[in-house]
C-alpha positions in Angstrom: -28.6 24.0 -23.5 -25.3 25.4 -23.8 -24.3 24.6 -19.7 -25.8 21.1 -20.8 -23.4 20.7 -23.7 -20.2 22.2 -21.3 -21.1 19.9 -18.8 -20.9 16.9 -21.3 -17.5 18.1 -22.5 -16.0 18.4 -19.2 -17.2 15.1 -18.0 -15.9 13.4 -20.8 -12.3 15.1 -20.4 -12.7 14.4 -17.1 -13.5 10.7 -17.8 -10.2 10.7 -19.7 -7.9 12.2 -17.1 -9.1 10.0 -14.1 -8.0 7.1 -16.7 -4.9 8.9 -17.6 -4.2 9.6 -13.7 -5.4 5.7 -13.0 -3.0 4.5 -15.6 -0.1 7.0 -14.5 -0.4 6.1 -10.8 -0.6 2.0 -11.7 3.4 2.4 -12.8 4.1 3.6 -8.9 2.9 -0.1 -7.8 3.9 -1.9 -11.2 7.0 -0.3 -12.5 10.3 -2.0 -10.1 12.6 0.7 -10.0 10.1 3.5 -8.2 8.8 1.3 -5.7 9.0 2.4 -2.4 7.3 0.2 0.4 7.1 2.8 3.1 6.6 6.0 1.1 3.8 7.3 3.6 6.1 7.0 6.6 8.9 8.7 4.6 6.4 11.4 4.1 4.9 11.5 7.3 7.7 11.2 9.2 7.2 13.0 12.4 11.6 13.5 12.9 14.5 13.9 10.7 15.9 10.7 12.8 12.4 8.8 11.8 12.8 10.0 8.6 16.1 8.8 7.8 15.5 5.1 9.6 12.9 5.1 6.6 15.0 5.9 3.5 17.9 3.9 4.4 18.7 1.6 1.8 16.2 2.7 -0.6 18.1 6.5 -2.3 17.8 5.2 -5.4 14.1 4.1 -5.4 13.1 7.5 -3.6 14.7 9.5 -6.4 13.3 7.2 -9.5 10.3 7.6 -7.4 10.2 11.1 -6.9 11.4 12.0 -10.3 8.6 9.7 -11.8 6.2 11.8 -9.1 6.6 15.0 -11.6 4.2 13.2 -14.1 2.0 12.5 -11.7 1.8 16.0 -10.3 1.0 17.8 -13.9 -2.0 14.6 -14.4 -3.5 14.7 -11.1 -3.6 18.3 -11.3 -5.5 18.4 -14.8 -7.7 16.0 -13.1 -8.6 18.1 -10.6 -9.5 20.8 -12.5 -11.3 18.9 -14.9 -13.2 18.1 -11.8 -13.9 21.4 -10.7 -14.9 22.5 -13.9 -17.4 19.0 -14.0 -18.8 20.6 -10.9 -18.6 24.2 -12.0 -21.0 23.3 -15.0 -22.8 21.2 -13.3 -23.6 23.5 -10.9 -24.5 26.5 -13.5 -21.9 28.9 -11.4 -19.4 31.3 -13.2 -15.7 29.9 -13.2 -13.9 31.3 -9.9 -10.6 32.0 -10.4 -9.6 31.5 -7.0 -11.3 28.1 -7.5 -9.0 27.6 -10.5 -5.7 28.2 -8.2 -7.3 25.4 -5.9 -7.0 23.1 -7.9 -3.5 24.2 -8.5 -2.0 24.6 -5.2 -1.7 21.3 -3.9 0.6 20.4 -7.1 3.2 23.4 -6.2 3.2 22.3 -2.9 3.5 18.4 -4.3 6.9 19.9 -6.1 8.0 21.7 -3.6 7.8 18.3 -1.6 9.6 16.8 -3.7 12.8 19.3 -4.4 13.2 19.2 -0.8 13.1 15.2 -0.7 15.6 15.2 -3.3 17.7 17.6 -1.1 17.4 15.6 1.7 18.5 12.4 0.0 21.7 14.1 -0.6 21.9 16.6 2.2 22.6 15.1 5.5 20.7 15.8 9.1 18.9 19.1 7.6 16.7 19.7 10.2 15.3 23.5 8.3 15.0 21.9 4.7 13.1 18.5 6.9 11.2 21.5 8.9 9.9 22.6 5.7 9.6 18.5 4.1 6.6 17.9 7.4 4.9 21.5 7.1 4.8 20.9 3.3 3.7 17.6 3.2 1.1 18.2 5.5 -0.2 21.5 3.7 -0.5 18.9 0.4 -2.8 16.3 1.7 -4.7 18.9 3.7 -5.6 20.1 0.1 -5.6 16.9 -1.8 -8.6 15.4 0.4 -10.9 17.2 -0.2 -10.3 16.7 -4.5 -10.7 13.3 -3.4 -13.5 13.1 -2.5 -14.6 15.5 -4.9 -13.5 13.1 -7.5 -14.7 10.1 -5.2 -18.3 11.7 -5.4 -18.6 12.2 -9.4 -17.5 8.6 -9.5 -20.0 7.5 -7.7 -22.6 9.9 -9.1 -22.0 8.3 -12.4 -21.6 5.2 -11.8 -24.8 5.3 -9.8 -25.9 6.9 -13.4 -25.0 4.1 -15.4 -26.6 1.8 -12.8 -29.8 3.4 -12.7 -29.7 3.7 -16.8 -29.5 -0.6 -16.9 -32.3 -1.1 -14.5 -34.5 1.2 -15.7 
């Protein structure tokens, strides 16, 4: 009964935090000033020549941007833990720490992005500190997928929940 009552608890917090992360993320496509239109070529930008034809004009966007991006980090990062612990209860399996720094990881490689964005935006035609910008970038998303879908799937599962609870 106890696992029962955990597994409650986490999915509510993690109710919360995919609200908190919704809300936080709607200010990136609301909020004027931290717009950026291209951001995924910026971030995938596969040369420091590509990548500087797609920040011209926009510095000061990119930086309110990427300062605002900090926020974001420390949310979606909750939320993925709260996630993993949804699916740590859920599952009735000890908390891993190594499971734990999972969820962690693709935030510190989310800030490490973004100090070496900021860098760039005032460093000119660094081709190490861009180097690092594509490996980095990549590394993230490699690790944010999967939390995706994670996330993607106890969406679902609930909603499919809540569903099933109408009709029945």
């Amino acid at each position: 009964m106890n696992t029962d009552k955990q597994l409650h608890k986490f999915t509510n917090q993690w109710f919360l935090m995919l609200f908190i992360t919704s809300a936080v993320a709607s200010a990136f496509f609301w909020y004027e000033d931290i717009i950026v239109k291209n951001l995924g070529d910026i971030e995938f930008s596969s040369t420091l020549a590509h990548f500087n034809t797609n920040i011209a004009g926009q510095f000061e966007a990119i930086k309110s941007n990427t300062y605002y991006d900090f926020l974001f980090i420390v949310v979606y990062t909750i939320l993925f833990y709260m996630a993993y612990r949804v699916f740590q209860s859920s599952m009735r399996i000890p908390v891993s720490k190594i499971l734990i720094l999972c969820c962690v990881i693709p935030g510190v490689f989310d800030i490490i992005e973004n100090v070496l964005l900021l860098n760039m935006l005032t460093e000119d035609n660094n081709a190490w500190v861009f180097n690092a910008f594509w490996l980095v970038v990549r590394a993230k998303w490699t690790l944010i997928i999967p939390f995706a879908f994670i996330n993607l799937t106890i969406l679902v599962y609930y909603i499919l929940q809540m569903i099933n609870a109408i009709f029945s």
